[in-house]
C-alpha positions in Angstrom: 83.5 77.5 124.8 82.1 74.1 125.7 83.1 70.4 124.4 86.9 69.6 124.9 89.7 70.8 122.6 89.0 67.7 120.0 85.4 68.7 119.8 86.2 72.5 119.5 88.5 71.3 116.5 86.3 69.2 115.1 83.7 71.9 114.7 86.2 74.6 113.5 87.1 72.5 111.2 83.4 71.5 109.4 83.0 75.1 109.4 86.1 76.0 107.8 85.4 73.3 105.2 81.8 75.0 104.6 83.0 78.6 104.2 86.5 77.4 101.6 88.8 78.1 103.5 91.9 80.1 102.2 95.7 80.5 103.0 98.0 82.8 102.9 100.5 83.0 100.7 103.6 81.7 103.2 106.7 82.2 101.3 106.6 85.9 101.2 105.6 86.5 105.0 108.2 84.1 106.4 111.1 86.0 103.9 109.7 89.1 105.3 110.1 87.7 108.7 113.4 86.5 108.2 114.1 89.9 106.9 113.0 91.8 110.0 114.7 89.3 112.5 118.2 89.6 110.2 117.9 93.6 110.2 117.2 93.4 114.3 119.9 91.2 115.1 122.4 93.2 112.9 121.1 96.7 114.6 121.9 94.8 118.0 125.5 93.4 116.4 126.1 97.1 115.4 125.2 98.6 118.9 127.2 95.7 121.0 130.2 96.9 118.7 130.3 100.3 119.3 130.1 101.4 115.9 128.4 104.4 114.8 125.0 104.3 116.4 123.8 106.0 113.4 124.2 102.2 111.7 122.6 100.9 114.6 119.5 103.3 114.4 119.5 102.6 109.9 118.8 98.7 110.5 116.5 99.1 113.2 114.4 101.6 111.1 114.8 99.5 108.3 113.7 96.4 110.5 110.6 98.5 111.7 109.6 98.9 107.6 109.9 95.1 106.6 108.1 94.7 109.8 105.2 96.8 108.8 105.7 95.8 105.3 105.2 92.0 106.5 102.0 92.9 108.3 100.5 94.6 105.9 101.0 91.4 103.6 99.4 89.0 106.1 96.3 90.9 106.6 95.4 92.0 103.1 92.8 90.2 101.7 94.1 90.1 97.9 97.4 88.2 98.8 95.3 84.9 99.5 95.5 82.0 97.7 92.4 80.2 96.9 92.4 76.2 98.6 92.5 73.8 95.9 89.4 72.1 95.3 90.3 68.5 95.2 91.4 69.0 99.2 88.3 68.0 101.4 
């Protein structure tokens, strides 16, 4: 890559402007997130506790499935949101 970091974004940015860019739909990928991070951090709260490690091993699955559940969300293409057309 040539041309310093302001020129880089300079150009990235003309092209995303030529293509329409679009965004993802944020809301649901951070809740997802939070989600995942809650279910981890109450799988560690369980194990630190001694309680059963069955509990421990539930949230960490269920952590594992929100995970996946929040990647599949950012990369498929139908859960875009088209950029409004007044935004140059």
């Amino acid at each position: 890559m040539s041309g310093s970091r302001e020129e880089q974004l300079a150009a990235w940015t003309a092209k995303t402007k030529r293509v329409g860019f679009r965004q993802r739909n944020w809301s649901v990928v951070r809740w997802l997130a939070a989600l995942t991070v809650t279910l981890l951090l109450a799988g560690l709260a369980v194990s630190l506790l001694d309680y059963p490690p069955a509990l421990a091993a539930a949230c960490w699955v269920a952590a594992a499935v929100t995970g996946a559940i929040m990647l599949i969300w950012f990369f498929d293409p139908r859960r875009f949101r088209a950029r409004p057309s007044g935004i140059s």
